[in-house]
C-alpha positions in Angstrom: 0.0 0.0 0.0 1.7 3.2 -0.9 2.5 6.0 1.8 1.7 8.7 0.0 -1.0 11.2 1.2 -3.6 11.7 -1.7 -6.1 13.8 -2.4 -9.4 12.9 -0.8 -12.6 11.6 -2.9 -14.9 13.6 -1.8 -14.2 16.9 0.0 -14.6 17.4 3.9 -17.3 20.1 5.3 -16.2 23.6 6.2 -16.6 22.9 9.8 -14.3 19.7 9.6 -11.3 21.7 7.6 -11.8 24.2 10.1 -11.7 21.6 12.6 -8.4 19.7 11.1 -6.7 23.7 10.2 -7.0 24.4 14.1 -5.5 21.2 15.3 -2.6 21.6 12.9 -2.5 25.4 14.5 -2.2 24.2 17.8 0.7 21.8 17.1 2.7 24.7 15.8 5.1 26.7 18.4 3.2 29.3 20.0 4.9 33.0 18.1 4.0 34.8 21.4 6.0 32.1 23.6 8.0 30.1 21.7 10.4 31.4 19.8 12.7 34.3 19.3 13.8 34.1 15.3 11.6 37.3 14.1 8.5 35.5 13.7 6.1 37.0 16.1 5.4 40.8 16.0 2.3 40.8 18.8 3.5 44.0 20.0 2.5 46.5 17.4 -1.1 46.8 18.6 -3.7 47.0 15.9 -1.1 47.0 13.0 -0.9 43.6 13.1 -4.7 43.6 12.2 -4.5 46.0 9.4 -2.0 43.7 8.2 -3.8 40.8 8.2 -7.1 42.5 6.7 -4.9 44.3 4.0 -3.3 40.9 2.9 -6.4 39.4 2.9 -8.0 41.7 0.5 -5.0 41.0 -2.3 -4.3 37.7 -1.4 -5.5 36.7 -4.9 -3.1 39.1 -6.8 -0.4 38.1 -8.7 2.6 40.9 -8.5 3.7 39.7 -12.1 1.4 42.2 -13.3 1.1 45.2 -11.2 2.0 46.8 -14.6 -1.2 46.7 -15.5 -2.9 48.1 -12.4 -2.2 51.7 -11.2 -3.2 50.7 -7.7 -0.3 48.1 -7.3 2.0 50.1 -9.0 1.2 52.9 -6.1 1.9 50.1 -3.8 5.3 49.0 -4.6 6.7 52.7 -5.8 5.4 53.9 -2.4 7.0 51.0 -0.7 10.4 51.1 -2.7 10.4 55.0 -1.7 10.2 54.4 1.6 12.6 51.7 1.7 15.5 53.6 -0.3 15.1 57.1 2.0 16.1 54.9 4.9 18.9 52.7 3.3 20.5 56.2 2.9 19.8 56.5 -0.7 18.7 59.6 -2.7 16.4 60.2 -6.1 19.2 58.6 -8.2 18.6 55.0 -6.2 16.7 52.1 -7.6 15.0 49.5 -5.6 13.1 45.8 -6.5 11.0 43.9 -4.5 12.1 40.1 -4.1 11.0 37.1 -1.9 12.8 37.1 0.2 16.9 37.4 1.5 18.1 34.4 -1.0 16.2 36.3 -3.6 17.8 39.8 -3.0 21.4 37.9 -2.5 21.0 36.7 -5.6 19.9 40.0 -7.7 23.3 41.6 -6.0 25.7 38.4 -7.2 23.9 37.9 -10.5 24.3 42.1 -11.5 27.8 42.4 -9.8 28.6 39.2 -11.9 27.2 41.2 -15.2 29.1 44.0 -14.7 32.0 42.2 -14.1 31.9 40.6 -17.6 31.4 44.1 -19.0 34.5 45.7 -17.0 36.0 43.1 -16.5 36.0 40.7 -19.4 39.6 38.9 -19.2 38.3 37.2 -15.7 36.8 33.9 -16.5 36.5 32.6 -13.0 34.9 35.5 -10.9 35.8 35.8 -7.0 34.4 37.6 -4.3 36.0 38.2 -0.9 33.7 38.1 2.3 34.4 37.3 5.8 33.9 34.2 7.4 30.4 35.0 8.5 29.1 36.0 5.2 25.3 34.2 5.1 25.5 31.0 3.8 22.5 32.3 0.8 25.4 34.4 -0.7 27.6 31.3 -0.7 24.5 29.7 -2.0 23.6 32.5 -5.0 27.3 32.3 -5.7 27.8 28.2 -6.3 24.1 28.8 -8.6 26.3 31.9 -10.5 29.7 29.8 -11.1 31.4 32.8 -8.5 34.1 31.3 -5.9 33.9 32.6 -2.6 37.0 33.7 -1.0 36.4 33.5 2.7 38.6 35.1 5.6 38.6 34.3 8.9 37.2 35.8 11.6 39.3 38.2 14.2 39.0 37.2 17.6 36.8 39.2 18.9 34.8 37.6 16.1 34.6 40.7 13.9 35.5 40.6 10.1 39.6 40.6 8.9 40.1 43.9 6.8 43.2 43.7 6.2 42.9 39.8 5.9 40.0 40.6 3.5 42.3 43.4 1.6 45.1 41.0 1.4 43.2 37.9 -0.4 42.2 40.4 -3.1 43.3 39.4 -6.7 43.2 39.2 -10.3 39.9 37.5 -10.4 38.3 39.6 -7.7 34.7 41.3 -8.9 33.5 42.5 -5.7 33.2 42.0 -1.5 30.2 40.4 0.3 29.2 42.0 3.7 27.2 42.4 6.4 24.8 44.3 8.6 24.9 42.7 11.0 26.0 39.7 9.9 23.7 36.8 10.9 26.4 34.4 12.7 27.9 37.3 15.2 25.4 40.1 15.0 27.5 42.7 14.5 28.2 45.2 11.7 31.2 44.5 9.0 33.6 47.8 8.9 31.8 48.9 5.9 33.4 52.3 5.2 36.8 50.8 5.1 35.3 48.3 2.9 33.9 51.0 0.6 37.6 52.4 0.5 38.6 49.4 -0.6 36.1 48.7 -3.4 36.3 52.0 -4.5 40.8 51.8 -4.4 40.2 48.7 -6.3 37.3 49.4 -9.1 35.0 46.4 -7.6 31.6 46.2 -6.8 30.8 45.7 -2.6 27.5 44.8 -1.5 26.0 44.9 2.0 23.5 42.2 2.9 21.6 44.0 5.5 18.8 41.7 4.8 18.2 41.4 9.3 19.4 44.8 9.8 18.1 47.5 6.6 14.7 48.5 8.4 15.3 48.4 12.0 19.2 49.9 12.6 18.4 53.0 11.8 15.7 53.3 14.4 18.0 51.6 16.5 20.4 54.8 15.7 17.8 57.3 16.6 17.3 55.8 20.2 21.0 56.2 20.9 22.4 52.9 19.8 25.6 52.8 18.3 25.5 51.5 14.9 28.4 52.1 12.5 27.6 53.3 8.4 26.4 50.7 6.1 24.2 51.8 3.8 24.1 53.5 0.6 25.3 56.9 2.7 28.6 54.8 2.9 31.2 55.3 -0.2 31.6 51.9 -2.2 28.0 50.7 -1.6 26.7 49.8 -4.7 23.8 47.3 -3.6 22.2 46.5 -0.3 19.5 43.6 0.9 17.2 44.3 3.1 14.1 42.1 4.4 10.6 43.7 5.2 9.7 40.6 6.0 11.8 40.6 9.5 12.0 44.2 11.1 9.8 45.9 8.4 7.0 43.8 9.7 5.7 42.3 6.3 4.1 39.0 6.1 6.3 37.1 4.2 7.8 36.9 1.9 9.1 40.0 1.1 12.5 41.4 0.9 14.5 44.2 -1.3 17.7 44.9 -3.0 18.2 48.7 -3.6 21.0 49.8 -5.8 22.7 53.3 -5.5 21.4 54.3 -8.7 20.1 52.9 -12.2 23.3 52.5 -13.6 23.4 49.1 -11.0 20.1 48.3 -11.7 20.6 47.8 -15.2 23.0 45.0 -14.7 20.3 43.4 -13.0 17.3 42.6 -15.5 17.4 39.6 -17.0 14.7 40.9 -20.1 13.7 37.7 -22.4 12.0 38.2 -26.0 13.0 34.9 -27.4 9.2 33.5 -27.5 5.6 34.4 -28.8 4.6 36.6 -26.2 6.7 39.6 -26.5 8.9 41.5 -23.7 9.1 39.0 -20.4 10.6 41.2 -17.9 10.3 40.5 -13.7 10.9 42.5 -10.6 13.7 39.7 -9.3 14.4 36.2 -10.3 11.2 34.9 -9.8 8.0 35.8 -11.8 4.9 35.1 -10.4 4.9 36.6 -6.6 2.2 37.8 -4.0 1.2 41.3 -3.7 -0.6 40.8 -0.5 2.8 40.9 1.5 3.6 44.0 -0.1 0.1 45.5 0.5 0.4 44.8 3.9 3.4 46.4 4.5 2.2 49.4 2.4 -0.8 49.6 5.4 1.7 49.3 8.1 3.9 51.8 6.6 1.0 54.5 6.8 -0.7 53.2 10.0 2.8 53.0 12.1 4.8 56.4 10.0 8.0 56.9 11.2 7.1 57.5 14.9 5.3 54.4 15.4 8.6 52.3 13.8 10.7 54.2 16.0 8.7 53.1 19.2 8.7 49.5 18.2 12.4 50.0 17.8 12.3 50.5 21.3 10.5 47.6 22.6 13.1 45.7 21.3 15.9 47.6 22.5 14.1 47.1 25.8 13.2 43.4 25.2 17.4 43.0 23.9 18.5 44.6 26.8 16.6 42.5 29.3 18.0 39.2 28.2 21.2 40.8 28.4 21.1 41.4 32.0 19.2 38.4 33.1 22.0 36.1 31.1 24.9 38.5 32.5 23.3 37.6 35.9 23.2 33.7 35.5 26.3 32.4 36.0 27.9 29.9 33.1 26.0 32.5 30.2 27.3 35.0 28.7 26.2 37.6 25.9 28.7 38.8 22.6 27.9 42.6 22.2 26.2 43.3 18.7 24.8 45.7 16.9 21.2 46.1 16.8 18.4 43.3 17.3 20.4 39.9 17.0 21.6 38.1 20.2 24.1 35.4 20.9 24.1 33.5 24.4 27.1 31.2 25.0 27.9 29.0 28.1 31.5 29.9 29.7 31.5 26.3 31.4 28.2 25.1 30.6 27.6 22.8 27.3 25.3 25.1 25.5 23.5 22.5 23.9 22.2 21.4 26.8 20.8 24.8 27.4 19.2 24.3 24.2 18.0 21.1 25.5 16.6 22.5 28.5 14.8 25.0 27.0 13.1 22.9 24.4 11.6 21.4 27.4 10.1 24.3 28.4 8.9 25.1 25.3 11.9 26.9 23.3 12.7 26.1 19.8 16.0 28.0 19.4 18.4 28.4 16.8 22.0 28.9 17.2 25.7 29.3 15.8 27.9 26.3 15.9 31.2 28.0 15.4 31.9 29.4 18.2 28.8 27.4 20.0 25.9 29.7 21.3 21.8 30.1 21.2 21.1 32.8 18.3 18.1 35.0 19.4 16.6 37.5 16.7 14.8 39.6 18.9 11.2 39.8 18.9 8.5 42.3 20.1 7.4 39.9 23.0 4.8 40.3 25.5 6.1 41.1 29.4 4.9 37.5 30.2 6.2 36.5 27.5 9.6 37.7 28.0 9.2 36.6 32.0 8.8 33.3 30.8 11.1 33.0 28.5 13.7 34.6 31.2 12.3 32.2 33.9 12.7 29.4 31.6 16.3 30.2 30.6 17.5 30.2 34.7 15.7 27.1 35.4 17.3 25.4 32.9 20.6 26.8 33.7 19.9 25.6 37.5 18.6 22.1 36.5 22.0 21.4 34.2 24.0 22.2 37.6 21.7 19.7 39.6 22.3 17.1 36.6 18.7 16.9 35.7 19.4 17.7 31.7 21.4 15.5 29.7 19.9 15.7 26.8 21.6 18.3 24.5 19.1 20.7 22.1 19.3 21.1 18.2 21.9 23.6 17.4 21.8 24.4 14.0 20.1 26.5 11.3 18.7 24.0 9.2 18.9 20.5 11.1 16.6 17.8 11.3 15.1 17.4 15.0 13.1 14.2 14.1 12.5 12.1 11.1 9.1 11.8 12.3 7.9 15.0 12.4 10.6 16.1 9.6 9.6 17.5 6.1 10.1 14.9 3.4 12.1 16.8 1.6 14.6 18.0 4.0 14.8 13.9 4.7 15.7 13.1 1.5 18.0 16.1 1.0 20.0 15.2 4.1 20.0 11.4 2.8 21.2 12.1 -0.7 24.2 14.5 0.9 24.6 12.1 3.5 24.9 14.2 6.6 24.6 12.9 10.2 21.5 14.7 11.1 
């Protein structure tokens, strides 16, 4: 008898899908006490309502063809706007929408590549230079785009090797990969040195800013330290950002905003090789929802810059709070970063157990395996939310002392926690690379 699920004979009854959607539901980790990887935005009040209604009412539209209606074309020139005025760029930027940070990672590699081949047209196997905690979706975008990464080691202190970077800088060198912050560490490259260097050396650096594009510079207003990244910094000539994380969009949505046209044009891929005339997309993809980027359009207007700035502020507040409470629990300790990303990691305690311990209680955490530590992307939490989770994190800290956990917690961005409960794909991706899961 096969194991394959198939479609059903005869459809089920409203209330019965109903029934079977709220069970599934339930079995999901709760956003408001669960996790802490950007998924749960309970905090902005009655935002996260118009959000949902406004995505409801395009949920049918296909963003393919916002070319044909003035109203969607409103919607994503208002939200591209918006989103270049606080990357740092001017009237002369350009901006596209994407799905998400792979998507905009990709734009950046595929038009640096482009122009490479046009300035560049003696190199026949195109390198870039990034640190050691470059996302893996740029080394991803770059195996898809034949480019070879060139990887440096981190300092340290765990902050990216300039010089290190500078000196591994050659002949087949197109461009330099960084971050803001990056997503290992959570802190900012040296991006104005960077831009020095792109600019000294006639190469094309991009900033994947895809966690940090619409929430650091809030984070600046409120005090916080956060050094130049964006398209104010010399050198810059492309930077991801997700709307998706600290924008607040439903997902997926992301961006990659170029410092001006002349960028952009690398980018288009324009096909007229068929029957149907011109074929010409925003990213890589074609067809893509337009309720994400309706939603965010809402938000945009309902929160202005005031209300962004605020929720900016819950967070610093929320970030802040974990900070003291692990600083005050002894065996953890925090890395300083820049901006809403947190790394806990145990000074004599197996930090996987931690992880462990905290799945117990509820947790599903991701975290950084080199150096080991929990990876927290801060979320606007409620206060018994965050006393929970705070609650939960020194009991489990107290019942590794006592001996009571030995069973260590998945520590890894993508791993498998059980085959049972495990996408199929994911099983069979693991099986055909054949990686200890």
């Amino acid at each position: 008898m096969s194991s394959l699920h198939t479609l059903p004979r005869s459809g089920a009854s409203y209330e019965e899908v109903t029934r079977q959607v709220d069970e599934l539901v339930d079995g999901m980790t709760p956003e408001q006490s669960g996790k802490l990887s950007s998924t749960a935005f309970w905090g902005i009040g009655d935002a996260l309502q118009i959000a949902k209604e406004t995505h409801a009412k395009f949920f049918s539209w296909n963003a393919l063809f916002t070319f044909q209606e003035g109203s969607a074309a409103k919607i994503e020139n208002d939200v591209l706007d918006i989103c270049i005025d606080l990357v740092g760029g001017d009237e002369q930027s350009r901006g596209n929408l994407t799905s998400g940070g792979t998507e905009s990672n990709f734009c950046a590699l595929h038009a640096m590549r482009n122009w490479a081949r046009e300035h560049r047209p003696d190199i026949n196997v195109p390198e870039i230079v990034a640190p050691y905690s470059i996302h893996s979706t740029v080394h991803k975008m770059a195996k898809v785009l034949d480019i070879k990464v060139v990887t440096v080691p981190q300092l340290a202190d765990l902050s990216a090797d300039v010089a290190g970077m500078q000196a591994v800088i050659g002949p087949n060198t197109i461009g330099i990969a960084t971050s803001a912050p990056s997503w290992p560490y959570g802190c900012v490259d040296p991006i104005e040195t960077l831009g020095h260097i792109a600019i000294e050396n006639d190469l094309w650096l991009h900033v994947d800013a895809c966690v940090g594009a619409y929430i650091a510079p809030f984070f600046r207003e409120l005090g916080e330290e956060i050094p130049a990244f964006d398209l104010s910094v010399p050198g810059v000539r492309s930077i991801s950002g997700d709307l998706h994380k600290y924008g607040y969009a439903p997902k997926p949505l992301s961006t990659i905003i170029w410092r001006s046209q002349a960028e952009q044009a690398y980018h288009y891929i324009p096909v007229t090789e068929w029957p149907c005339g011109l074929y010409l997309s925003q990213g890589f993809v074609g067809s893509r929802p337009l309720a994400p980027i309706a939603a965010v359009w809402a938000l945009m207007h309902h929160l202005g810059h005031e209300g962004y700035v605020a929720n900016a502020k819950k967070l610093l507040d929320i970030r802040n709070a974990i900070i003291d409470k692990v600083e005050a629990i002894d065996g953890l300790t925090t890395w300083p970063t820049h901006g809403p990303l947190l790394q806990i990691a145990g000074e004599d305690l197996d930090i996987q157990l931690v992880v462990g311990a905290m799945e117990q209680h509820g947790w599903r955490l991701l975290g950084v395996l080199d150096p080991p530590a929990i990876h927290l992307t801060i979320d606007v939490l409620s206060e018994s939310s965050l006393e929970k989770f705070l609650a939960d994190l020194e009991t489990s800290v107290a019942d590794i002392r006592a001996g009571k956990i030995d069973t260590e917690g998945l520590l890894t961005y993508g791993g498998v926690a059980a085959e049972e409960t495990a996408p199929k794909w994911l099983l069979s991706a693991v099986e055909i690379m054949g990686v200890d899961h």
